[in-house]
MOPAC internal coordinates of N, CA, C and O (Angstrom, degrees):
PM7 1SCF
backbone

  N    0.0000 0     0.00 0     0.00 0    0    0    0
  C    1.4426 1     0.00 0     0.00 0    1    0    0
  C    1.5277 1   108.62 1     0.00 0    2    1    0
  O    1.2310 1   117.41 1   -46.72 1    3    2    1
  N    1.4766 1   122.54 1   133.28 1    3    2    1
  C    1.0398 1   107.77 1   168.30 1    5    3    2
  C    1.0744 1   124.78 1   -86.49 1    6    5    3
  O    1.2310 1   109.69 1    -3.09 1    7    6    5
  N    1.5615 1   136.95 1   176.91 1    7    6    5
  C    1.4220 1   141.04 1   163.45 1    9    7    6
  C    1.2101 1   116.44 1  -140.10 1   10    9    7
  O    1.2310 1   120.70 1   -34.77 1   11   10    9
  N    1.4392 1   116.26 1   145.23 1   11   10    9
  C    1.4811 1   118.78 1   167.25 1   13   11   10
  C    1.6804 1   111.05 1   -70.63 1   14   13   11
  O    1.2310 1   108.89 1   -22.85 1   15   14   13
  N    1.0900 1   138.40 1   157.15 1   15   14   13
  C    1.3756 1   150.40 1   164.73 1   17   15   14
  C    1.5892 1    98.98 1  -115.34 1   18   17   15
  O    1.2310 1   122.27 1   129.81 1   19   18   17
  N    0.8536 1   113.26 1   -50.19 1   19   18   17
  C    1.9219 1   107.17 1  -175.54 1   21   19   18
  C    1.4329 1   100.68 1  -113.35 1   22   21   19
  O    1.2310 1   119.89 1   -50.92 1   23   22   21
  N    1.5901 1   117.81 1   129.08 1   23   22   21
  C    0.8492 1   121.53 1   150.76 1   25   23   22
  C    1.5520 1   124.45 1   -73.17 1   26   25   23
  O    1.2310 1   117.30 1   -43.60 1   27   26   25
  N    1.3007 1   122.74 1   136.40 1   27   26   25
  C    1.6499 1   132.90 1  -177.75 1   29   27   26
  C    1.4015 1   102.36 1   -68.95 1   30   29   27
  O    1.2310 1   123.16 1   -47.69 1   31   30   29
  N    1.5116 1   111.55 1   132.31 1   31   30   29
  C    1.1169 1   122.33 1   157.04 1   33   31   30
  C    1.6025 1   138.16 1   -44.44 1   34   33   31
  O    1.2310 1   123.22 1   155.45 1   35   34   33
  N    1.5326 1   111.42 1   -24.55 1   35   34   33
  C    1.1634 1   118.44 1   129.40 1   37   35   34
  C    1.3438 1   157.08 1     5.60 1   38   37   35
  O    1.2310 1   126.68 1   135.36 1   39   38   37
  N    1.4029 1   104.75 1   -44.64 1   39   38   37
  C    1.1945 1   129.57 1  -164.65 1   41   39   38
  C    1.4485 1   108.07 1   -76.06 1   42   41   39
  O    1.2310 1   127.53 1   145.68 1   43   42   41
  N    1.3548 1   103.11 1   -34.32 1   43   42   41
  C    1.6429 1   119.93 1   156.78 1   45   43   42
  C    1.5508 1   131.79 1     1.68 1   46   45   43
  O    1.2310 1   137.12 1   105.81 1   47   46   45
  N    1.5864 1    84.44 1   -74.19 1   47   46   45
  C    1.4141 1   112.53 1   178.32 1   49   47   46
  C    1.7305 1   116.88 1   -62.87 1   50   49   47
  O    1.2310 1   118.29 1   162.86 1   51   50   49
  N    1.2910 1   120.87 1   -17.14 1   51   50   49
  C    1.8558 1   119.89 1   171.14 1   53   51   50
  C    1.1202 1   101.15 1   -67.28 1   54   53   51
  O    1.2310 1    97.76 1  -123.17 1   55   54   53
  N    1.4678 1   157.27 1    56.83 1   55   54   53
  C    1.1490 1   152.16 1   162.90 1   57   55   54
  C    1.2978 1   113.39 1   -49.78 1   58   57   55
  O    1.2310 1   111.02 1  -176.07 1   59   58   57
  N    1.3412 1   134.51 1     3.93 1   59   58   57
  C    1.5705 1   129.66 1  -177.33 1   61   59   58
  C    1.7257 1   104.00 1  -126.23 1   62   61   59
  O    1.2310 1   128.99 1   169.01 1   63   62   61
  N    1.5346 1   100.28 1   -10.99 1   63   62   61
  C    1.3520 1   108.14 1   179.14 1   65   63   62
  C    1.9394 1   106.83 1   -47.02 1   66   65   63
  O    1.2310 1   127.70 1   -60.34 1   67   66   65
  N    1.3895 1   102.78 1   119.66 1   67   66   65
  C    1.5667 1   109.13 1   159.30 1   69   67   66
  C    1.4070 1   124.12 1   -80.89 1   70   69   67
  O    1.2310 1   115.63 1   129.80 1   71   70   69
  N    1.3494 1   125.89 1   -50.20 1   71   70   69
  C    1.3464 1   139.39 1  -120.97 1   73   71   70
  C    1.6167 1    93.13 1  -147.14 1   74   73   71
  O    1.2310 1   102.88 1   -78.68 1   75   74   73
  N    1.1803 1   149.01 1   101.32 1   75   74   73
  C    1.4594 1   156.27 1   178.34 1   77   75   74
  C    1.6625 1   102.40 1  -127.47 1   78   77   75
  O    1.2310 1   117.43 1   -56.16 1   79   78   77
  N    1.2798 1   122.49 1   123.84 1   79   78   77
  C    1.2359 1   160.63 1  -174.07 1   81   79   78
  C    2.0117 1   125.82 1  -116.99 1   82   81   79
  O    1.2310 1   133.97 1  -116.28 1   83   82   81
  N    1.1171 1    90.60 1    63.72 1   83   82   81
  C    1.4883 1    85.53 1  -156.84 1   85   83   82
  C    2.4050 1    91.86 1   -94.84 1   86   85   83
  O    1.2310 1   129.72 1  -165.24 1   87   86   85
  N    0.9793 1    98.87 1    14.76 1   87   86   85
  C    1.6388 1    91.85 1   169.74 1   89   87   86
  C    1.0482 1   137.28 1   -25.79 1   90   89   87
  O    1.2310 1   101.56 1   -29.50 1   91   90   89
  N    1.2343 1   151.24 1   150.50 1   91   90   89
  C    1.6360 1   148.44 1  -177.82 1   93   91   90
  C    1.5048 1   105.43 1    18.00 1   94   93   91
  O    1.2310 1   123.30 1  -130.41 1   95   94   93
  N    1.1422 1   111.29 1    49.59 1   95   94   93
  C    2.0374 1   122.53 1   163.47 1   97   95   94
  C    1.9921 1   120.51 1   -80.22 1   98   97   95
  O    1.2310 1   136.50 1   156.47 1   99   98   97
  N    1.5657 1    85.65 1   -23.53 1   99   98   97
  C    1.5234 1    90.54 1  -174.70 1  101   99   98
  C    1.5259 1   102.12 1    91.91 1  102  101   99
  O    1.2310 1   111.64 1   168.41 1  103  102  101
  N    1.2045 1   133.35 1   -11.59 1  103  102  101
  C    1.4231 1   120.15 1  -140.20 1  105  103  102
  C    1.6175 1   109.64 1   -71.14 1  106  105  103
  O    1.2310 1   124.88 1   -39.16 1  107  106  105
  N    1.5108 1   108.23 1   140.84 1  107  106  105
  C    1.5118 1   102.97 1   164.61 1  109  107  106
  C    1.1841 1   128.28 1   -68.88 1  110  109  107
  O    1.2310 1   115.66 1   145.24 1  111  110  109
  N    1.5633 1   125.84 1   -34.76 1  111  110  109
  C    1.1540 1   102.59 1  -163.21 1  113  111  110
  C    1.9272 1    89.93 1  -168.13 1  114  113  111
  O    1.2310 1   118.76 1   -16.11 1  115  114  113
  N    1.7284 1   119.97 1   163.89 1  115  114  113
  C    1.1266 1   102.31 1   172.71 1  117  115  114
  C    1.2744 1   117.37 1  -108.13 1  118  117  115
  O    1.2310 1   115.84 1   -11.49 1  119  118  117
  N    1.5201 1   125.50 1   168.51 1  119  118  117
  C    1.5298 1   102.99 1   175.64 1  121  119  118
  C    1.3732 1   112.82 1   -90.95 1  122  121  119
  O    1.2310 1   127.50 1     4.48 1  123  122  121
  N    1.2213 1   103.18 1  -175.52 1  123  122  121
  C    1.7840 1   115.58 1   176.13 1  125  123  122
  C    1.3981 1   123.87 1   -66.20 1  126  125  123
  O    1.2310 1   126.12 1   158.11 1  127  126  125
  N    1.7879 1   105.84 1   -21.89 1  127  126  125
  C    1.4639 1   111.15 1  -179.80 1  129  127  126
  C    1.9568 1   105.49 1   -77.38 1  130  129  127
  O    1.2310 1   134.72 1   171.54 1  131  130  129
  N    1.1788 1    89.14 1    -8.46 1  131  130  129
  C    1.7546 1    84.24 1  -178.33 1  133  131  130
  C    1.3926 1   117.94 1   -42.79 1  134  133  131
  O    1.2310 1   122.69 1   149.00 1  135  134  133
  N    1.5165 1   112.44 1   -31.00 1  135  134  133
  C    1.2846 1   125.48 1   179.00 1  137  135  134
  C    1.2201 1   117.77 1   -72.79 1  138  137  135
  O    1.2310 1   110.81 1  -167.47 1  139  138  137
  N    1.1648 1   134.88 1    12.53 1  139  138  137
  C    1.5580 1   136.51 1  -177.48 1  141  139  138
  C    1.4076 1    94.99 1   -99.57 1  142  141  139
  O    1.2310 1   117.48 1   147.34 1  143  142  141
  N    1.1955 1   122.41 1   -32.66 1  143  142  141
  C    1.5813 1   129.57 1  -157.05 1  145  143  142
  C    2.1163 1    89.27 1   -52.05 1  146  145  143
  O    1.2310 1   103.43 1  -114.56 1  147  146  145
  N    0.5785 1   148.08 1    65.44 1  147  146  145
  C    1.7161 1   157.37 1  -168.72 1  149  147  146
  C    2.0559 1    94.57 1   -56.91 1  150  149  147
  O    1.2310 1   121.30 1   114.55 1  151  150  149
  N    1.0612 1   115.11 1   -65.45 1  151  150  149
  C    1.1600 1   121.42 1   177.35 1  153  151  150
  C    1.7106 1   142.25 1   -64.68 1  154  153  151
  O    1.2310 1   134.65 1   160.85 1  155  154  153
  N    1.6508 1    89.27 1   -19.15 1  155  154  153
  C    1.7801 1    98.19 1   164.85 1  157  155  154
  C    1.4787 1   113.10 1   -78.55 1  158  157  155
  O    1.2310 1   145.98 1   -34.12 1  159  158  157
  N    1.8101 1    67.07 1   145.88 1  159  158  157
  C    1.9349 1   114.67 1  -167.98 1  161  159  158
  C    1.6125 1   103.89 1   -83.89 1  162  161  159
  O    1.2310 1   124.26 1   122.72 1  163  162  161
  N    1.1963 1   109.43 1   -57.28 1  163  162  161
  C    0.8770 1   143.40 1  -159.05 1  165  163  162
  C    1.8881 1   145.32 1  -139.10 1  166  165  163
  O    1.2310 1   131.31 1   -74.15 1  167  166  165
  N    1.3392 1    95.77 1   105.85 1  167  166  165
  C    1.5490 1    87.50 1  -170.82 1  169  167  166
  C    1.2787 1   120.91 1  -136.58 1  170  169  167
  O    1.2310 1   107.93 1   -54.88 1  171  170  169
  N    1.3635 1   140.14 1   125.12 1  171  170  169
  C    1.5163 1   161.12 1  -112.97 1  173  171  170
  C    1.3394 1    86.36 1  -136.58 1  174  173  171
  O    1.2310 1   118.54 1   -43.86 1  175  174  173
  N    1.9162 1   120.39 1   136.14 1  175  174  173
  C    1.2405 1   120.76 1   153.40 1  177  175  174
  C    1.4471 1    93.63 1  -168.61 1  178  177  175
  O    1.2310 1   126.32 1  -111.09 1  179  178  177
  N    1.3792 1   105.44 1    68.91 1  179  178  177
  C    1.6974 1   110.12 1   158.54 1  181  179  178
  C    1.8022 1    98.76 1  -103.50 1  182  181  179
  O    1.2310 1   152.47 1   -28.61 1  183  182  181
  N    1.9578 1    54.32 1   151.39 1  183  182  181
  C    1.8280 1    82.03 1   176.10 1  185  183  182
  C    1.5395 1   115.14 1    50.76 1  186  185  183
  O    1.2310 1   127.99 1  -122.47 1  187  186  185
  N    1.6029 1   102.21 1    57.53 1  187  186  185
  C    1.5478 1   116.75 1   162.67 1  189  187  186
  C    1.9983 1   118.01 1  -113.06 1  190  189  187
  O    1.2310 1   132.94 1    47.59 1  191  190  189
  N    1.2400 1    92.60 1  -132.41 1  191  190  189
  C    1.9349 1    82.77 1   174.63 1  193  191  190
  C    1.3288 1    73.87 1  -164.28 1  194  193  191
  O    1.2310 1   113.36 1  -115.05 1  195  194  193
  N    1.5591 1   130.15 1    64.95 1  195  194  193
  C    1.8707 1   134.26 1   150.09 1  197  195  194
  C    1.2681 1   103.93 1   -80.82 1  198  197  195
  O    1.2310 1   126.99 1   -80.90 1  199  198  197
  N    1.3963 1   104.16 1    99.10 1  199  198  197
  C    1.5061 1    92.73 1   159.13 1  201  199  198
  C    1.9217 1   126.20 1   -65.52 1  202  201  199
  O    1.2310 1   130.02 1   131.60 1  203  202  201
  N    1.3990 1    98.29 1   -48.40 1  203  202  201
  C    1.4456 1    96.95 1  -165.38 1  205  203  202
  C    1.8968 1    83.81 1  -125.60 1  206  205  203
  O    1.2310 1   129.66 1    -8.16 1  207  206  205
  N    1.6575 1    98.98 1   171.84 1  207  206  205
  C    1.3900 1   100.18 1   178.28 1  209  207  206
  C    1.8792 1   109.67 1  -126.01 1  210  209  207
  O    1.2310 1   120.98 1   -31.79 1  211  210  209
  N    1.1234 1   115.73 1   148.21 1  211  210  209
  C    1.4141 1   114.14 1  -169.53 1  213  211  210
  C    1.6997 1   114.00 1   -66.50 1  214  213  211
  O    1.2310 1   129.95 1   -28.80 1  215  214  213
  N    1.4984 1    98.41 1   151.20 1  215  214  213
  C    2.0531 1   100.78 1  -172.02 1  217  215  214
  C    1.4395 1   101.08 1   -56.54 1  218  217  215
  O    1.2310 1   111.85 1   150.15 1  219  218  217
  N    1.3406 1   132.97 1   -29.85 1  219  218  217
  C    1.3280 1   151.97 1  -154.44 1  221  219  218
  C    1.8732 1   103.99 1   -65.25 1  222  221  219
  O    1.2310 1   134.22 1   143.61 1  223  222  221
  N    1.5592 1    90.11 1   -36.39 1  223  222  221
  C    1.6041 1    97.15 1  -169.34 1  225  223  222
  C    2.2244 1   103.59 1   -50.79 1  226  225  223
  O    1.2310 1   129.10 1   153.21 1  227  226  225
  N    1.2070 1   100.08 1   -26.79 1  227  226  225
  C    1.8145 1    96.45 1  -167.26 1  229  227  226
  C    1.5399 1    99.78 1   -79.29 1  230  229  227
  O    1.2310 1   125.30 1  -170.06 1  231  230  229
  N    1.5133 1   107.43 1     9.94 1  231  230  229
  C    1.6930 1    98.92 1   175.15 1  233  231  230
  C    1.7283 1   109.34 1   -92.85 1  234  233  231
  O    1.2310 1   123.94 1   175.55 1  235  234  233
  N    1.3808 1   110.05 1    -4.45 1  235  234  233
  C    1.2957 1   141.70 1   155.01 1  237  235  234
  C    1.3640 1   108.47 1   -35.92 1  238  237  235
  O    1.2310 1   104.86 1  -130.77 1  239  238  237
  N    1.5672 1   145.59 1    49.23 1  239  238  237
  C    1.0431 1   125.86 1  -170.08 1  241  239  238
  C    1.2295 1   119.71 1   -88.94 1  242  241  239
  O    1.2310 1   111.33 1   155.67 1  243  242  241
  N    1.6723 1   133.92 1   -24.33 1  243  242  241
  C    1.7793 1   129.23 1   149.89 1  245  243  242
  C    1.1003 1   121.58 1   -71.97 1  246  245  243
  O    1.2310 1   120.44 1  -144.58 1  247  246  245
  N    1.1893 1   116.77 1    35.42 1  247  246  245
  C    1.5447 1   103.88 1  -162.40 1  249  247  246
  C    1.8322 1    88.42 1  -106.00 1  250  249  247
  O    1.2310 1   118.67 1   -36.51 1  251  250  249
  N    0.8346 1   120.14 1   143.49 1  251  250  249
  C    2.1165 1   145.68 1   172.34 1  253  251  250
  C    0.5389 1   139.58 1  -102.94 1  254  253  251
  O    1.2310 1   120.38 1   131.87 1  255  254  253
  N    1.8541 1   116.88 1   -48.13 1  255  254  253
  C    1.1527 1   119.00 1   169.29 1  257  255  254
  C    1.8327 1   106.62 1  -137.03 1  258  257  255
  O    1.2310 1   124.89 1   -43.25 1  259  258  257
  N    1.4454 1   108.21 1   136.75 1  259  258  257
  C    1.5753 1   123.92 1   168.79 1  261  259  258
  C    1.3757 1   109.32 1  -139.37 1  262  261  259
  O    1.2310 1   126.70 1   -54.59 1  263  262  261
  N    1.3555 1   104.71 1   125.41 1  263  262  261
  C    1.3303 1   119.25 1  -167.16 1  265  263  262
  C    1.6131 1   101.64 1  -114.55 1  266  265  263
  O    1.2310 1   116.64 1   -75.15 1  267  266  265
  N    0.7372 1   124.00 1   104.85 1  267  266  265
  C    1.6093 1   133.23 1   161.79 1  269  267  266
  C    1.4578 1   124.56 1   -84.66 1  270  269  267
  O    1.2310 1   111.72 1   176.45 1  271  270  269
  N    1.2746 1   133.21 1    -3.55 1  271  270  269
  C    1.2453 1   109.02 1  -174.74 1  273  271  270
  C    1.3409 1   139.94 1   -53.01 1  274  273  271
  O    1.2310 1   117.12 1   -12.01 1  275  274  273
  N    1.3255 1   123.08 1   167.99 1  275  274  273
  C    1.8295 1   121.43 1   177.59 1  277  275  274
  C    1.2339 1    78.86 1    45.52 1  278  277  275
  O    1.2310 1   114.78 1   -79.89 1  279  278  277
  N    1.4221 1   127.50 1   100.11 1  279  278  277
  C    1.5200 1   143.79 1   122.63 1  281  279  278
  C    1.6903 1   114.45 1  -168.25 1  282  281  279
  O    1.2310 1   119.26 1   -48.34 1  283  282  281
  N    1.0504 1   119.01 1   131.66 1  283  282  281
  C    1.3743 1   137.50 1  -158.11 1  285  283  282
  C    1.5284 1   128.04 1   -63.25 1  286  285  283
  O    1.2310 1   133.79 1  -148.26 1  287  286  285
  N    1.8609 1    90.95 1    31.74 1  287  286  285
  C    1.3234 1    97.49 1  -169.32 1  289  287  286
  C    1.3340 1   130.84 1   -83.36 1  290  289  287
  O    1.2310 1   121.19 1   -58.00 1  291  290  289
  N    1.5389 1   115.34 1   122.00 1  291  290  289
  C    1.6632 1   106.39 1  -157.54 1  293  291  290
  C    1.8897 1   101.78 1   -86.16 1  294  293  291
  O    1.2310 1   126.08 1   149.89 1  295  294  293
  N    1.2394 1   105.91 1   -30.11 1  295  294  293
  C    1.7040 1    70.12 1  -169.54 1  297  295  294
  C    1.8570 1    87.52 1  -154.96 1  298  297  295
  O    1.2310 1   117.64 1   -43.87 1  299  298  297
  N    1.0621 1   122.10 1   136.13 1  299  298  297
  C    1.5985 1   136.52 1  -160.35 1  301  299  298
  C    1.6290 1   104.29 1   -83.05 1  302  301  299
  O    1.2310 1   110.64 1   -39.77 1  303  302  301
  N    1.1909 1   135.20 1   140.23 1  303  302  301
  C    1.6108 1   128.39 1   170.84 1  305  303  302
  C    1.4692 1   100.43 1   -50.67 1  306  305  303
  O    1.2310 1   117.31 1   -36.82 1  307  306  305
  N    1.4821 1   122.72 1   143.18 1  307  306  305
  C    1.5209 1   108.59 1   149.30 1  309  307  306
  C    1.5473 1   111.67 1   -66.03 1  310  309  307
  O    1.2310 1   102.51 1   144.06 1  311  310  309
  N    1.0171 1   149.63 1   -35.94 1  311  310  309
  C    1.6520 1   128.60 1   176.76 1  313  311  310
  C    1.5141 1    99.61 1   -25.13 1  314  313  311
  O    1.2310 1   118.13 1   135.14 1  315  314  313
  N    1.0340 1   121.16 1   -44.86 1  315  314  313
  C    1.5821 1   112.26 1  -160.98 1  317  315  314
  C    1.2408 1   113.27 1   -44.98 1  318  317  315
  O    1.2310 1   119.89 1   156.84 1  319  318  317
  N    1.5609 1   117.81 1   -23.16 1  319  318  317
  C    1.2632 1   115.74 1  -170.02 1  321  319  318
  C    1.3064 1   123.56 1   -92.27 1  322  321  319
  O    1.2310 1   130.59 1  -166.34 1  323  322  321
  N    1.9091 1    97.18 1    13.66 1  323  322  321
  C    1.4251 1   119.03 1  -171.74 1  325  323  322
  C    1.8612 1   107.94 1  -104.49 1  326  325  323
  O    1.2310 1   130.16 1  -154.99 1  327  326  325
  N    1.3829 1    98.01 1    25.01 1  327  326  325
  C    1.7286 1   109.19 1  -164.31 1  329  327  326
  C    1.7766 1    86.95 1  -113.61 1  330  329  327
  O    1.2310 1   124.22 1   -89.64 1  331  330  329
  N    1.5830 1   109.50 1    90.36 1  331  330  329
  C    1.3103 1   104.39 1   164.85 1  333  331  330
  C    1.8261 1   126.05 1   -61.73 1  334  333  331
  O    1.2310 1   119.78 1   137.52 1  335  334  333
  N    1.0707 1   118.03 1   -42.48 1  335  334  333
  C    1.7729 1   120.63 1   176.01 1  337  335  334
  C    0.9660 1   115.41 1   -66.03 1  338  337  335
  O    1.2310 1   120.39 1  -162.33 1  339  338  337
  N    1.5551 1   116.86 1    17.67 1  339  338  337
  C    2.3052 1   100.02 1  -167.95 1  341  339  338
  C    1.3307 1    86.54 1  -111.26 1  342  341  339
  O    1.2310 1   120.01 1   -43.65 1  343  342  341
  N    1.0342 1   117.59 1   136.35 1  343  342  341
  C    1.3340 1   152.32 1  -145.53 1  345  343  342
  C    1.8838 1    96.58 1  -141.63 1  346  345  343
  O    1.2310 1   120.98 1   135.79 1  347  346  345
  N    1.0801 1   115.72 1   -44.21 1  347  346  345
  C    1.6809 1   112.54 1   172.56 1  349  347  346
  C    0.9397 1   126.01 1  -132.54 1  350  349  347
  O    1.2310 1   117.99 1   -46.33 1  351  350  349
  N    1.5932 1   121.44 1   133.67 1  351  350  349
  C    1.3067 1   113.76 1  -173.41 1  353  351  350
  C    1.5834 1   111.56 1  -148.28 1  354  353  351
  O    1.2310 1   120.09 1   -68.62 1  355  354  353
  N    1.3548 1   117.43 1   111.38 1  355  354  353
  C    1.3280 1   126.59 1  -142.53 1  357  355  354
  C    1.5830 1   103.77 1  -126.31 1  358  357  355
  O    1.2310 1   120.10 1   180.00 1  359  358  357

């Protein structure tokens, strides 16, 4: 099976993206453009190897639910706590 390890900066450009599912990807790490995503609901990243998550993520403002489990993350940005709609955080 393959897997991504880096997500592409790229990712940028889904500006209507709701719903991101990045589960058993392997991934190391996310980028900074993650924060453009303006319209995600929702975003999945169990069972990767994230250690830490980018400051960018609190530009995340619909976002509800992020599920992190099984990944080696030692300690969360406080911005996160600047994500009024998240409602779950796993």
């Amino acid at each position: 099976m393959n897997r991504i390890k880096i997500l592409p900066e790229e990712i940028s450009t889904l500006t209507k993206l709701e719903k991101l599912d990045l589960s058993y990807c392997s991934l190391e790490y996310l980028p900074e453009s993650i924060g453009s995503l303006q319209n995600l609901k929702s975003l999945l990243l169990l069972e990767n190897d994230i250690d830490s998550l980018p400051q960018s993520i609190s530009s995340l403002q619909q976002l509800k639910k992020l599920h992190l489990g099984n990944n080696p993350i030692k300690k969360l940005p406080q911005s996160i706590g600047m994500i009024e709609n998240m409602s779950i955080l796993i």
